[in-house]
C-alpha positions in Angstrom: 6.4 15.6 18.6 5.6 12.3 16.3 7.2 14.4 13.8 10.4 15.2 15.8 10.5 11.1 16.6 10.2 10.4 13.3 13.1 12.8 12.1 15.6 11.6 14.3 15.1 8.3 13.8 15.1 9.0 9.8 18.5 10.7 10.5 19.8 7.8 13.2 20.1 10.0 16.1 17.7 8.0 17.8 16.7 4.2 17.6 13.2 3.0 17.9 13.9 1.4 21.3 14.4 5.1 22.8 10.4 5.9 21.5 8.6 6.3 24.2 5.5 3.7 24.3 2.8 5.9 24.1 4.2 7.6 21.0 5.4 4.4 18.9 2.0 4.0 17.3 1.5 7.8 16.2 5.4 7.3 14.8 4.7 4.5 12.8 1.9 6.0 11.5 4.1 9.1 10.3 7.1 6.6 9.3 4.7 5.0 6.8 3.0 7.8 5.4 6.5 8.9 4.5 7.1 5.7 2.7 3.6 6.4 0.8 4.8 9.9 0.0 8.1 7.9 -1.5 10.2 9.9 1.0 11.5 6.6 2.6 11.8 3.0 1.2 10.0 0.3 3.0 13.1 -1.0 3.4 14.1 1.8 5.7 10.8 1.6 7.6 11.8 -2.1 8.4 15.4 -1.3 9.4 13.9 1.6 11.5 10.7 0.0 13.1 11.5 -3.3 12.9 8.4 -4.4 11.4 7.3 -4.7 8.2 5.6 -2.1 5.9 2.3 -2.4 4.8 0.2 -0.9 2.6 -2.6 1.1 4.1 
């Protein structure tokens, strides 16, 4: 389900205010592996999360 979260919000059917709570951590965990895996910019993890991306 992370996955799905993540997905839409990549695509902008969703915005990270619809999230639910209990899933915004295990999203932002697959939000920034996809920036590791260069399949996002950090830049888009920012504009999407609205936090910053860091390193892990």
């Amino acid at each position: 389900m992370n996955e799905i979260w993540a997905n839409r919000l990549v695509a902008g059917t969703k915005k990270w205010a619809q999230v639910p709570p209990m899933r915004k951590a295990a999203v932002k965990a697959v939000l920034a592996g996809r920036v590791a895996a260069g399949e996002i910019s950090p830049e888009q993890y920012t504009a999407i999360t609205g936090y910053a991306y860091q390193e892990q």
